[in-house]
C-alpha positions in Angstrom: 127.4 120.2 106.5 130.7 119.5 105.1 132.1 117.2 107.2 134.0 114.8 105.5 133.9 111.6 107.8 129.7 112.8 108.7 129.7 112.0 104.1 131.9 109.2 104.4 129.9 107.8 106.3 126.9 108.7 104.6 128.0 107.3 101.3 129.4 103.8 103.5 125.9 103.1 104.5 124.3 104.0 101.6 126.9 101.4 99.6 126.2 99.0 102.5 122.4 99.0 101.8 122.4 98.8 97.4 118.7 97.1 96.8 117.1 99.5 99.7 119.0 102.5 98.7 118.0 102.3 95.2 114.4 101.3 96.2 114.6 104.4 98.4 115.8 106.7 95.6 113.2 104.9 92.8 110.4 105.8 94.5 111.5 109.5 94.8 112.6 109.8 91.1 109.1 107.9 89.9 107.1 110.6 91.7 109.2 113.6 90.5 110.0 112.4 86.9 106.2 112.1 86.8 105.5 115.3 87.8 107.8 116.8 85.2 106.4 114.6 82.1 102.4 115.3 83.5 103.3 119.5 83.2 105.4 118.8 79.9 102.6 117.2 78.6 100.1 119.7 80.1 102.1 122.9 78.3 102.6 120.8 75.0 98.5 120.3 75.1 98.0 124.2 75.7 101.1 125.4 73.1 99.4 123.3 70.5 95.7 124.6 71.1 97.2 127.9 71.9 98.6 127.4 67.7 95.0 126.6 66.8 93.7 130.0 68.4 97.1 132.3 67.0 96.4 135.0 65.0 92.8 135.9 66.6 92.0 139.0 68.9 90.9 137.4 72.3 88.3 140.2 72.7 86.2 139.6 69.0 83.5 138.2 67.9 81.3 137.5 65.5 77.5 138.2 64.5 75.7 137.2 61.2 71.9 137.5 60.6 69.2 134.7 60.7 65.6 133.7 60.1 63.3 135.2 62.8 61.4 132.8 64.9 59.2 135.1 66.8 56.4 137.6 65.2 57.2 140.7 66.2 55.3 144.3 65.4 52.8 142.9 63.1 56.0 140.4 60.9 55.6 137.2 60.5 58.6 135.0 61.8 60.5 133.0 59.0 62.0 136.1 57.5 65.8 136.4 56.8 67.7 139.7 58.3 69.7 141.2 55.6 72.5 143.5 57.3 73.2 146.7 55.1 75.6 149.9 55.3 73.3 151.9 57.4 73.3 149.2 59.8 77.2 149.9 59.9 76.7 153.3 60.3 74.2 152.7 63.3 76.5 150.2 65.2 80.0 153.0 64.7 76.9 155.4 65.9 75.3 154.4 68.2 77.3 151.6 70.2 79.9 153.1 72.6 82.2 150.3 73.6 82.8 148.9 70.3 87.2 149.6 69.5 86.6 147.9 65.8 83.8 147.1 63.9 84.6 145.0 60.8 81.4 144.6 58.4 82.5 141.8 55.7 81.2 140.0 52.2 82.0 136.8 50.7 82.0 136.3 47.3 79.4 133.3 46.7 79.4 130.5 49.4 82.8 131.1 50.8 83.6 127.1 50.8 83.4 126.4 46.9 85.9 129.7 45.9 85.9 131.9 43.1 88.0 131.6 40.0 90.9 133.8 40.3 93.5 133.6 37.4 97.3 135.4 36.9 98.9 134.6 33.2 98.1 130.9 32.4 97.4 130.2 36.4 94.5 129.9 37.8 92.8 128.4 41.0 89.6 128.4 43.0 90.0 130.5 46.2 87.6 132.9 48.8 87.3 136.8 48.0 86.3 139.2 50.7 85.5 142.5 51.3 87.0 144.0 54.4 87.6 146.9 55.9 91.2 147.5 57.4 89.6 147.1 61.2 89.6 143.3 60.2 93.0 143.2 60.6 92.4 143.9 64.5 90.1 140.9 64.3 92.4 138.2 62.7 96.2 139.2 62.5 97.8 137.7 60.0 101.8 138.4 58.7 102.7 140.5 56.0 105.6 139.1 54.4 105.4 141.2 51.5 103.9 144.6 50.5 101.0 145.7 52.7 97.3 145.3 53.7 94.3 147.1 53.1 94.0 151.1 54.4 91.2 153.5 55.2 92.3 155.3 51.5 91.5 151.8 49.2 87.8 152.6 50.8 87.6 155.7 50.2 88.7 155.9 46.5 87.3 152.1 46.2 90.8 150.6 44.9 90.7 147.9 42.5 93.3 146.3 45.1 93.9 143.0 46.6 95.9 141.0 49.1 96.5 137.3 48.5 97.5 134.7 51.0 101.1 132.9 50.6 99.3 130.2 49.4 97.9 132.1 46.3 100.6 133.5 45.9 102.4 129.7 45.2 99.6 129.0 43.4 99.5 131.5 40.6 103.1 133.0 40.6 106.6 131.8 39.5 108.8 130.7 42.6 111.0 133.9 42.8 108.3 136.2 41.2 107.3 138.7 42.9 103.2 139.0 43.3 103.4 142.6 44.7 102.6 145.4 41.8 101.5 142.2 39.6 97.5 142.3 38.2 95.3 138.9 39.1 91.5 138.5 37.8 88.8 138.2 40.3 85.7 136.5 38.4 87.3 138.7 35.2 87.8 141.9 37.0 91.4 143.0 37.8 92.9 143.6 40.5 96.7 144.9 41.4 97.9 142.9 44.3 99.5 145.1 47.0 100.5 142.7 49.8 101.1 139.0 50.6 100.2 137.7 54.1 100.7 134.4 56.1 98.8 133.2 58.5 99.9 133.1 62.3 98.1 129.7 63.0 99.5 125.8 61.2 99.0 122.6 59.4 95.4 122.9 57.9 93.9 126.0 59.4 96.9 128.3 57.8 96.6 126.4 54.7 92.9 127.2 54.4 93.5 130.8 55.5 96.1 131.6 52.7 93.6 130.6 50.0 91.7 134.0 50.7 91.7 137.1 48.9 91.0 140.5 50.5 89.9 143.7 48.7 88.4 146.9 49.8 84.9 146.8 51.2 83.3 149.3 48.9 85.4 148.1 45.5 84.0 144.4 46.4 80.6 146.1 46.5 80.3 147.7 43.7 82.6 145.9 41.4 80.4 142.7 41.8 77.3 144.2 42.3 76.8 143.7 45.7 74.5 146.9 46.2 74.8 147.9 49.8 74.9 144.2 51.3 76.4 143.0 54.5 76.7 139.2 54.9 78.2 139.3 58.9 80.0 142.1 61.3 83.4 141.1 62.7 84.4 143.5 65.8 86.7 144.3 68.8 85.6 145.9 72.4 87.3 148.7 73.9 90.0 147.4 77.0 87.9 146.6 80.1 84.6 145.9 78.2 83.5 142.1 77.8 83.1 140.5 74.5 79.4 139.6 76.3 78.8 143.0 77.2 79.2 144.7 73.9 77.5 141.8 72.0 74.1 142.7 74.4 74.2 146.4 72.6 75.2 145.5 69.5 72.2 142.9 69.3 69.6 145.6 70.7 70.7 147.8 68.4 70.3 145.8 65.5 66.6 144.1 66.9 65.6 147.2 67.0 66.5 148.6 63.0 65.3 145.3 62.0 61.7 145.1 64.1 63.4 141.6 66.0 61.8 140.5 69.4 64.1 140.8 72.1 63.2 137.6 73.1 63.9 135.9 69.3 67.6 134.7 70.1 68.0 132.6 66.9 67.0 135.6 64.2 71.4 137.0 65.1 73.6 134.1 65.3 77.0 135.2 67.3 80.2 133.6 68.0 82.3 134.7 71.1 85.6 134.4 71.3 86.4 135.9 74.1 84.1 133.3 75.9 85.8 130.1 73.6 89.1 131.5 75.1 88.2 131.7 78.3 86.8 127.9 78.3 90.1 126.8 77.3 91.9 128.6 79.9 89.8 127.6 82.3 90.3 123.7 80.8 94.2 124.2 81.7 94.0 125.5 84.7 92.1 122.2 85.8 95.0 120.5 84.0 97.6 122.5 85.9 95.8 121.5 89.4 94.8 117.4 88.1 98.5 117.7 87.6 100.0 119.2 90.6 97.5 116.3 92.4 98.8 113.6 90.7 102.4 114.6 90.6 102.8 115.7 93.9 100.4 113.1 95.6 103.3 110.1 94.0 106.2 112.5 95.0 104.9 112.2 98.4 104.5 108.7 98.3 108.3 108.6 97.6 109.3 111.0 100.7 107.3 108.8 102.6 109.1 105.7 101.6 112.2 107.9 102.6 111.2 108.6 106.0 110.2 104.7 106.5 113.6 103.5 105.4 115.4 106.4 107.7 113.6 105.3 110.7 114.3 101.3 110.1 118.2 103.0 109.5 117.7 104.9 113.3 116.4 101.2 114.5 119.5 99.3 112.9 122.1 101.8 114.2 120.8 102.4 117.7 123.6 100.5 119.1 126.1 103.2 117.4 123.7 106.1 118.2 124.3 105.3 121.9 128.1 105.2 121.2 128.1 108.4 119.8 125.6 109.8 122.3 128.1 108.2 125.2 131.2 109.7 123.6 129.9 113.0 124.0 128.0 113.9 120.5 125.4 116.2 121.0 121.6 115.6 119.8 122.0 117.9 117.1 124.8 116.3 115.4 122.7 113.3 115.4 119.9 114.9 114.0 121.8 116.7 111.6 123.4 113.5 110.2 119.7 111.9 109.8 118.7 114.7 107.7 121.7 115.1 105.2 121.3 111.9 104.6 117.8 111.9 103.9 118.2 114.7 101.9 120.9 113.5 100.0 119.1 110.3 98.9 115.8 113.0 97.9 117.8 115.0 96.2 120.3 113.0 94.0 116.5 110.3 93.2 114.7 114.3 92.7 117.2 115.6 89.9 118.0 112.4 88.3 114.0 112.6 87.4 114.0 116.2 86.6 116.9 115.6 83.9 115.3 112.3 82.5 112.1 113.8 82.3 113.2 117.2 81.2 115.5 115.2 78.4 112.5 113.1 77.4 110.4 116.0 76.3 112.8 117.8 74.5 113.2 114.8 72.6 109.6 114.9 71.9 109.5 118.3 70.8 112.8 117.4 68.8 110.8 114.7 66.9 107.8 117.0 66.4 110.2 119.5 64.7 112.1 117.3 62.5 109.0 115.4 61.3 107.7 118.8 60.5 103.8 117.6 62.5 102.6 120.8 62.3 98.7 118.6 62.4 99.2 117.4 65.7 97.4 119.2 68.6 100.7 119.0 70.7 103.4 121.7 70.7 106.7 122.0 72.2 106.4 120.3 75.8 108.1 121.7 78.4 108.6 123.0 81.8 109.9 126.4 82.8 112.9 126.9 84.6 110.5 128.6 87.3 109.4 125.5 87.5 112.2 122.6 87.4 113.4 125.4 90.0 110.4 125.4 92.6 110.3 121.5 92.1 114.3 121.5 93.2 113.1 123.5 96.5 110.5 121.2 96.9 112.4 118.4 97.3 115.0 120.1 99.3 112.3 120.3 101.5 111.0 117.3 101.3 114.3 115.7 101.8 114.6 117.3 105.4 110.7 116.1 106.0 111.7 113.1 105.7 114.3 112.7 107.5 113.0 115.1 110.3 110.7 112.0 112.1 113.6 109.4 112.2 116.3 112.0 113.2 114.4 113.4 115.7 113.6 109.4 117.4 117.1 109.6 116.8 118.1 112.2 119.0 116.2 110.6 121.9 117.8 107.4 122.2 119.1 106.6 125.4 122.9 105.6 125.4 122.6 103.0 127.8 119.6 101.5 126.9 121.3 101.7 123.3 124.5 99.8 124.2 122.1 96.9 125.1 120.5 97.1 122.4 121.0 94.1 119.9 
């Protein structure tokens, strides 16, 4: 392997040869470099989508009440389900695989906000009332203070916890919000913590414009009654999202007198399920990828193997030389192959570093330009990766040299002396 005169003359032939060595070596690098910018770009798809879904348990969902379309026990269809405490106390009750139940109200339509003012600040921004499961639902950061306990329900706290954005909005820069009083359509409230949001660009933005109190202060404070507008929850580890959906719905059908077969009076969102259709998108990526990338990587090796055995063809005349001076078929082979894998390997890693130096440029210029909009996050590829690729053209290096040195092997020396 380390035979000096076996890479001399390696490196003699390959100097001999410039336009078909480099050729040779293109066609290698193409399909490899390739390979390395399709998975970059693949991961950079999935880490920005993967941004957009941050900051959400991947076993939630949603469910929020409807007009019925169905008559059902002697009601007409067209009525509107109103969701109430009891209904809360029926789901904790009754269903067995829920891990966090979440029952929330917004303060008026949610998108036109509520006037909240601090001092001479004031801006429009969403009020809920939450329970502290909702923090197992949508996690968020708390840079300062804390969020909403079990005790702020109980004793109905006149307490609230602003986003970052808020907290901009109606504070000095270096004040601190925390143990500072804001007004909540003229009711005040002492804010006790200030979160940001896990997710980017827009969607954080629009996240930090919310204010959440206690459940029961928001209820009675703005005369809310006993009212549920939707029910955020969790299921237990092992249970599907689907699963414990089915029994919350049945449960609720039957307080509410809904026909089991009226699937427009709930609406429900499942994020379990949205999650699962994206990882199932990038798997398809992953394989389209792996196709692509290794169907033009093996259009390369083949181009390899071609110019090797027109090299065997050229050189018969000192094969049979060798061969008559007593070198073994082995040597011969092994020549054929080192140099086949040379020319793979140097081609392979030149497009791994181009290609792995391209996309951190990339994710370089996302940084720098601060793009936090873009759907496109931080391409790369693994070490695992750039490794397994390195093994694979090892490999492929030796397949490609394998048919040539092998014809190699086989030439006859006197047949090859005569050879022109």
């Amino acid at each position: 392997m380390f035979d000096y005169d076996k890479w001399h003359e390696i490196f003699l032939t390959l100097r001999k040869n410039k336009l078909r060595t480099f050729l040779t070596m293109f066609g290698v690098f193409w399909g490899i470099f390739m390979l390395v910018i399709l998975m970059g770009s693949g991961n950079g798809l999935e880490n920005g989508v993967a941004v957009e879904f941050s900051g959400w348990a991947t076993n939630s969902g949603f469910l929020w009440s409807n007009r019925t379309t169905m008559p059902y026990d002697g009601l007409q269809p067209g009525r509107f389900i109103r969701f109430t405490n009891d209904d809360t106390e029926a789901l904790r009750s009754k269903v067995k695989n829920l891990d966090n139940l979440a029952p929330r109200v917004i303060m008026g339509r949610g998108s036109t906000g509520n006037n909240i003012v601090h001092g001479n600040k004031s801006g429009a921004f969403r009020v809920y009332g939450d329970y502290p499961d909702y923090q197992k639902v949508q996690i968020v950061d708390i840079l300062n203070g804390r969020h909403l306990n079990k005790l702020d329900i109980l004793e109905k706290r006149k307490v609230a916890v602003i986003g970052n954005h808020i907290a901009k909005v109606l504070f000095e820069k270096n004040e601190n919000p925390v143990g500072k009083y804001i007004q909540v359509n003229t009711i005040y409230f002492k804010v006790i913590g200030v979160f940001r949001s896990k997710r980017k660009a827009e969607q954080a933005d629009r996240d930090e414009q919310t204010v959440y109190v206690p459940f029961s202060t928001f209820q009675q404070a703005f005369n809310y009654g006993n009212k549920v507008n939707w029910f955020a929850f969790t299921a237990k580890p092992g249970i599907k999202v689907s699963e414990l959906e089915n029994d919350i719905v049945k449960v609720l059908n039957d307080r509410h007198h809904i026909h089991p077969d009226d699937k427009n009076a709930l609406g429900k969102e499942n994020l379990e399920e949205e999650f699962g259709k994206v990882s199932r998108l990038f798997n398809g990526i992953d394989i389209f990828v792996w196709i692509v990338g290794v169907g033009t990587l093996l259009a390369g090796v083949i181009g390899v193997s071609n110019i090797m055995l027109i090299i065997v063809k050229e050189r018969t005349k000192e094969i049979g030389i060798r061969k008559s001076l007593g070198a073994t078929p082995m040597s011969i082979v092994s020549m054929i192959i080192q140099e086949s894998t040379f020319i793979t390997l140097v081609a392979g890693y030149m497009g791994i570093f181009l290609g792995t130096l391209i996309l951190a440029g990339v994710s370089y210029a996302i940084e720098m330009l601060e793009l936090d909009n873009m759907m496109f996050k931080n391409p790369e590829i693994s070490w695992q990766t750039a490794l397994v690729a390195l093994v694979v053209l090892v490999a492929s290096g030796m397949l490609a040299g394998l048919i040539p040195a092998r014809k190699a092997a086989k030439v006859n020396p006197i047949i090859a002396l005569h050879a022109e």
